[in-house]
N, C-alpha and C positions, 0 to 999 in steps of 0.2 A: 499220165503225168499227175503226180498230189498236188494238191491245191492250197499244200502248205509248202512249195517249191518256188523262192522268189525266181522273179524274170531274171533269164542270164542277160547279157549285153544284145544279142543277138535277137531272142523275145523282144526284150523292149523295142527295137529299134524294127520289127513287125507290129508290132503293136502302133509303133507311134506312124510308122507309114500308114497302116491302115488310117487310122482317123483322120491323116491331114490329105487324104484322097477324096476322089471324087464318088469314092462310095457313100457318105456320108455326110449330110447337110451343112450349108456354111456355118449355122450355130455351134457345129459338132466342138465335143470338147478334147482340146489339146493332150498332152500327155501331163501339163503342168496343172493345168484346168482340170484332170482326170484326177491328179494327185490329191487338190484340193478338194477335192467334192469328197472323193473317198476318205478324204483325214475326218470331214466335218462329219460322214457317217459312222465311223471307228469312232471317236468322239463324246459324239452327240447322246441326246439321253436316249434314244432308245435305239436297239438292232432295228436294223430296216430291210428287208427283205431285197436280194437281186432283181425280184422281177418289178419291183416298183422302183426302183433309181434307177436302172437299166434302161429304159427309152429315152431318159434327160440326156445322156452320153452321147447319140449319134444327131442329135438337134433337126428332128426331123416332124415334120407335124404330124398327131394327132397317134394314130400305132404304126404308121409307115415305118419300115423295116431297112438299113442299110441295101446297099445292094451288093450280096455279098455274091460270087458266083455260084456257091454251092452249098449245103447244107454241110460240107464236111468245113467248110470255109467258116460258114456260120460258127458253128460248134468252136473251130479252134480261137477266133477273135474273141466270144464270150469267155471260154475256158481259161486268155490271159489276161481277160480284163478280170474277172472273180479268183485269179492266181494274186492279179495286182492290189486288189482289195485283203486280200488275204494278207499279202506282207505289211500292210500299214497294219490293222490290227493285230497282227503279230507282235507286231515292232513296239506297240502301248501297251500289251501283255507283257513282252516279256523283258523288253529294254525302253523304258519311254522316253531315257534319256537320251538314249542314240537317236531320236527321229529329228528327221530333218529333211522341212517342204522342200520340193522340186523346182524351185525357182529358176529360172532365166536370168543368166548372168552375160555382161557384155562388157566392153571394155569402149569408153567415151573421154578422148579428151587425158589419157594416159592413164585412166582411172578403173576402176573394177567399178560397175555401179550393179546391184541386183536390182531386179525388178518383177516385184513378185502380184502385179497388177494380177494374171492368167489364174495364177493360183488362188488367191481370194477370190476371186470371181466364183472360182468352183467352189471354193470354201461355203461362201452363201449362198449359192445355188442348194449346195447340202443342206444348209441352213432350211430352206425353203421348204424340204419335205416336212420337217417337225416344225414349222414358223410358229406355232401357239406356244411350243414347249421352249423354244428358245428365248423367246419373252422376258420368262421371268429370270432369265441370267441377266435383264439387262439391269434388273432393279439392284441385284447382288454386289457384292465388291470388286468381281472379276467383270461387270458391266462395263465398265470403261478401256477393257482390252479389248472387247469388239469396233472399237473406233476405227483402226487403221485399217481391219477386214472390212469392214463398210464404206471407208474412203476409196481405196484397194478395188473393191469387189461388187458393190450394190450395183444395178445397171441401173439406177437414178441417183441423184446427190444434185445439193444444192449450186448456185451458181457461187456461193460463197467456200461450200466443201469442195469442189472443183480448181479452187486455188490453192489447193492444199496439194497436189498430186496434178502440179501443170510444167512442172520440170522432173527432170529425172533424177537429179538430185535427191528431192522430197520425196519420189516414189523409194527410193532407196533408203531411206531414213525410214518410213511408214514398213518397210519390207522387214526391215530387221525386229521392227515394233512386232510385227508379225511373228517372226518366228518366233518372240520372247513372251510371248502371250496363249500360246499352244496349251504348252504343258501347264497355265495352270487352268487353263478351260479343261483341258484331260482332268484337270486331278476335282474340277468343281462337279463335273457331271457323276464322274468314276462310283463315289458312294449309291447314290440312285438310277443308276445303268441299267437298264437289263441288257443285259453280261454275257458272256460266255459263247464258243466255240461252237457248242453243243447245240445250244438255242438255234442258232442258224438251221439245223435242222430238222428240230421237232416241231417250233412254236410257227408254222408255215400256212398261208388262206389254203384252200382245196382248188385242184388244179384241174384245168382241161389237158388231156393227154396230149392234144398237139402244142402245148404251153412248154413254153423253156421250163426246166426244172429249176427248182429255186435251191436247191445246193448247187450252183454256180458251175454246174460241169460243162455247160454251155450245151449239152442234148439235150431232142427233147424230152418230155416227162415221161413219156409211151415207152422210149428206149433209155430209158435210167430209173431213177427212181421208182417208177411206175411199172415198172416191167417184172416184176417179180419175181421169186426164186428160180435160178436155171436148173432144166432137169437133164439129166444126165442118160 
């Protein structure tokens, strides 16, 4: 399967069982939580390799490993979590204007309210691998769009920001804040990026063979990248 092949229906909906099972730590991150993390890394100013945002995903301490039944198990869960990464930066490459977070939608009181708490969560979480580099957005013009991801998403806030996001109402006002504040973080990072499709695969640390390979095939290094020309 290419890894430029978004999830059909059916994907998704193995993907999102796996994480909300018992394989995987109660911190583990959601599908909407997953969405989020991966927009902020597509994003964010700089490519971030699989194999370092990749243990934040199953919320498990320290390098503990989901408990998956089998390496072929293994393999195929990473393979659509770096399929699922793929379609968001896809989607800022080649339509930025189609994108659109994975929010949680419900219906309260005859009303549609979204609630895009899960999602910002992951957002800043993403946040959290480059924390220095995010910084200096806050001082920019587009600093003040980080608000509602932080009210949303920070796993601390004030007892006074906590008023702000104590109905569901508010969560759903901050949520559309949210969505409307994306694309122009995409377009403030985008000039000073490192960029490209390409990059994913060359600009990589040096790997132990038994290590997941960092083009996202979810094998390990020994049996993919590492393995070297087949001889015939």
């Amino acid at each position: 399967m290419h890894l430029d092949q978004p999830l059909s229906d059916k994907e998704f909906d193995e993907l999102d069982n796996f994480l909300m099972s018992d394989a995987v730590g109660d911190e583990g991150m959601t599908m909407d939580a997953l969405h989020g993390y991966l927009t902020a890394i597509a994003i964010g100013p700089e490519f971030i390799p699989l194999s370092e945002w990749l243990p934040n995903v199953w919320g498990l301490e320290g390098e503990e490993q989901p408990k998956f039944t089998s390496e072929k198990q293994s393999e195929r869960i990473i393979n659509l979590i770096a399929r699922f990464c793929n379609e968001v930066m896809i989607t800022f490459e080649v339509a930025p204007k189609e994108f659109e977070p994975l929010f949680c939608v419900y219906e309260l009181e005859g009303k549609e309210i979204i609630d895009g708490e899960a999602w910002s969560w992951g957002f800043w979480e993403g946040m959290q691998l480059r924390a220095d580099q995010w910084e200096q957005i806050e001082s920019s013009p587009v600093g003040a769009l980080l608000r509602p991801i932080f009210l949303l998403g920070a796993d601390e806030i004030s007892e006074e920001d906590a008023k702000l996001i104590d109905a569901p109402a508010k969560c759903h006002k901050l949520s559309i804040e949210v969505e409307a504040a994306i694309p122009h973080i995409y377009q403030y990072w985008l000039p000073i990026r490192t960029s490209g499709v390409s990059t994913i695969r060359r600009d990589q640390p040096k790997q132990g063979r038994n290590d997941i390979c960092n083009c996202g095939s979810g094998k390990k290094y020994k049996n993919c990248c590492g393995a070297g020309p087949t001889v015939h």
